[in-house]
Every structure is written in C-alpha cells, then in structure tokens.
C-alpha positions, 0 to 999 in steps of 0.5 A, a space after each residue: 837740471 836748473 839745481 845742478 847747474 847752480 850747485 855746479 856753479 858755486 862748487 866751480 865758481 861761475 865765474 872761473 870761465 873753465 877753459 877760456 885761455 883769452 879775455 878776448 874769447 869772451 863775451 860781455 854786454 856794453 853800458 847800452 846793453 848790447 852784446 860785445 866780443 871782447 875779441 875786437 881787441 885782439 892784438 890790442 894792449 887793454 887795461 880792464 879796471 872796475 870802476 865806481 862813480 862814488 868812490 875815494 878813487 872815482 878821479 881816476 876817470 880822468 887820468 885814464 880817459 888821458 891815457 886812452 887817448 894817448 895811446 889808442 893809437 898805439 893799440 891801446 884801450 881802456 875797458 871800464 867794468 863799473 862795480 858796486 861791491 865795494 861800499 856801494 859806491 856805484 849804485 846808478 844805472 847804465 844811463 845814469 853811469 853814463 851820463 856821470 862820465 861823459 860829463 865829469 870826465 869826458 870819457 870816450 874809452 867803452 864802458 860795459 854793464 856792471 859787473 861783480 868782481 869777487 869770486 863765487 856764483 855771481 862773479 862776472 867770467 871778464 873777472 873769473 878769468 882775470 883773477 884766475 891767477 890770484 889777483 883779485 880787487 880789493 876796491 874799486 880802480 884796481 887795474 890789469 894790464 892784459 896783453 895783445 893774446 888776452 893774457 894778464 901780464 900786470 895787476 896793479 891795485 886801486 891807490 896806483 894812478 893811472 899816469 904812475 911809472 909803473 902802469 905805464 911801464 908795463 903798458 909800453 912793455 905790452 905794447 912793444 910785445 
C-alpha cells in the first residue's frame, strides 16, 4: 500500500493538494514544531513568502516585518515558509532561523517549519495549492498576495520589495475585497 501511495504521489504530484479550494483549509506546522490551522487566517489579507536567512534577499525581513505591523491591524499578515532549495541558503534549524530573525530583524510575523517550494513528491501542500495556477518561485522571497477566501490574487517574484508600489497595491486591493 505504502509503494502505491508513493507511486500515486510523484504521478499526482504530493503536493498538488487534490481538492483544496482554500490556503485556509490547510494544515502546516509552526517553527516550534506545532500543528497550525491555516483557517485562523480566514477572513484576513496574507502574504505567504519562502524565505532564507542566507540569501542576496535575506534584508527583506525587515520591510516585511514593516509591513506586517502596519497593516495586522487591517487584517493583514505575513506568513514566513523558510526553504532551502535555492543555493542552500537556509541551512539552519528551527531554533537557529528563529533566533536569526528575532535578532537581525525583529520578526513578530509567524514563521513555520521549512518547507519545499518546487512541485513533485516532496512539495509542501501550502505551495501545491499556492502554485496550482503556474506561479511557482524561482528564488527564495517570491511573494503571494492571498486573499480573505484563501485565494491567490498576486504573485510577485523574489527582486520586488516588500514596500514596492505594486505589492502594496494588490495588498490594499484585497484588504478592501
């Protein structure tokens, strides 16, 4: 049973989250390594981003720690999904990527347990259902605006900032959905 449950799985694609018309719908696990309901942010705007604690873009912590506080009380988060897939740029463990934020950064925004990005058998079911419209990351930062139903309404790649025009466009856009 285990063979074809794994044979299904790379022919499907694991993390393509058959069925699931919500982010909020699904489960993950936090940094701490506790189970999370990602329908505690139902009715709320999210920017769900993989982040790295080594990486070019790394900086970005602060604008979207900047953003977050804004706007949390606009029913705005930002949901952090560190990922070592791209040049290995997040090799730490939970503790340590912990740490590495609170301290650089100041980040108050929740962070979850690493996850992988890219489609196929290992592929977080966050990201199956986040990519299931063709947008997948290309580097770490890459950003999706998702809104209060658990839709993706915008996909923005790893070089746009977290204070650019754009994002901050389609994050009011949502807000005001």
């Amino acid at each position: 049973m285990r063979a074809l449950t794994l044979a299904l799985a790379v022919v499907t694609g694991a993390g393509a989250a058959p069925g699931v018309d919500s982010l909020y719908s699904l489960k993950t696990t936090s940094l701490q390594g506790k189970p999370v309901e990602l329908a505690a942010y139902q009715g709320r705007v999210t920017l769900v981003v993989n982040v790295a604690s080594e990486c070019g873009y790394t900086p970005q912590y602060k604008g979207l720690e900047a953003l977050h506080r804004e706007l949390k009380e606009r029913g705005f988060s930002v949901l952090g999904f560190p990922s070592n897939e791209f040049g290995g740029q997040e090799p730490g463990t939970a503790a340590q990527i912990q740490t590495f934020c609170e301290k650089n950064y100041g980040v108050t925004f929740p962070m979850f347990s690493k996850i992988v990005t890219q489609p196929g058998a290992e592929q977080s079911p966050v990201y199956g259902f986040l990519t299931k419209g063709g947008n997948v990351p290309k580097w770490n930062f890459s950003k999706y605006v998702v809104g209060k139903d658990g839709q993706v309404r915008a996909f923005f790649p790893s070089k746009v900032a977290p204070d650019a025009k754009e994002l901050r466009e389609a994050i009011d856009e949502a807000l005001t959905e």
